[in-house]
Every structure is written in C-alpha cells, then in structure tokens.
C-alpha positions, -999 to 999 in steps of 0.1 A, spaced: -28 -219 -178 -29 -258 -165 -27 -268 -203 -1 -247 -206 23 -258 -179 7 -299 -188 21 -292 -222 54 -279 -210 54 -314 -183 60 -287 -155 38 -297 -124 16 -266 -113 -10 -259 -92 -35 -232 -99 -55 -213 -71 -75 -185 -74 -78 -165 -43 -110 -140 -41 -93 -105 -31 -124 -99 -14 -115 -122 15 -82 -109 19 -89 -72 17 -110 -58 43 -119 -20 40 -141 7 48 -161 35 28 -138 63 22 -149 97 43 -138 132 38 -106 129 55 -96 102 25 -109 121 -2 -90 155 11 -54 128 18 -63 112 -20 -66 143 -37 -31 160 -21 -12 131 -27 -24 131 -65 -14 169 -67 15 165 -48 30 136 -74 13 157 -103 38 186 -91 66 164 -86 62 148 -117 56 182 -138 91 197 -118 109 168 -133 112 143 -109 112 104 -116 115 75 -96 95 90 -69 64 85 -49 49 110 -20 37 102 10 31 121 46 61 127 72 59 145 103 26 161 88 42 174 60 37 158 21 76 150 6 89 134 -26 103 96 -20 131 81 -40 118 43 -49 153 32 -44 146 40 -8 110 32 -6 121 -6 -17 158 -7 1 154 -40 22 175 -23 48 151 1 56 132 -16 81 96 -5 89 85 -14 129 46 -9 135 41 -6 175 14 -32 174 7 -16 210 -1 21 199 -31 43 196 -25 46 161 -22 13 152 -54 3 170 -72 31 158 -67 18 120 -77 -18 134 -109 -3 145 -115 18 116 -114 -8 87 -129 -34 110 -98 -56 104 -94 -85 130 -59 -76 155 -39 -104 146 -13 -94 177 
C-alpha cells in the first residue's frame, strides 16, 4: 500500500492497529448461545417471509424486524445511562475499563 500511494505522490501513513487491544470480550455462556441462535432464526424467518433491508434485534423483551434506514438514520439518537445497573453490569461482565 505505501508503494502504492508513493507512486501515486499522495502522502500516507499506514498503521496497523491489533483488534485485539481494542476489543475486549468474554467467553460466551448459555445465555449468548440461546440470544445468538434466536436472532439467527429470527432473521432466517424474516428473510424467508420476504423481507430485505432489515436486521432484528430485542425490544421490550420481544425479538422485531428493523428497517436499516432506521437502524442508520443519524437522527435517531441512542443515549446509554452511563449511571445504570445495566450499563455497569455489561462493564463488569466483559471486564471492560468504565471510561465515565
């Protein structure tokens, strides 16, 4: 890649960033598995009722179909309550450092 932007005379710099240090994670235990396996089904329905442009995910304890266009909509604006006892039980489960 540098030769390739030295012979275009385009200044770059190239970094390579090990995911392992930015990517901190746990073993997945039966709870995963069981969440991983109905959100497979649940897209593999979706997809084999005809539906595109979707992804599924878990609201209000129940699994639903998710346009993209809303998924990526910059105006929907996601707020994590950096305070809450679900937040700091996921900082505690993957061992991640609380930032806040």
């Amino acid at each position: 890649m540098k030769n390739w932007f030295k012979a275009k005379d385009f200044p770059a710099e190239i970094r390579y960033l090990d995911p392992s240090y930015q990517i901190r994670s746990v073993a997945a235990n039966p709870s995963d598995s069981v969440y991983c396996s109905t959100l497979g089904s649940t897209v593999v329905h979706g997809a084999m009722a005809g539906f595109t442009g979707f992804s599924c995910g878990q609201v209000n304890h129940r699994y639903v179909y998710i346009p993209i266009e809303e998924m990526c909509d910059p105006s929907n604006k996601v707020r994590v309550d950096t305070k809450s006892r679900a937040y700091n039980r996921m900082i505690r489960c993957t061992g991640q450092p609380n930032l806040f």
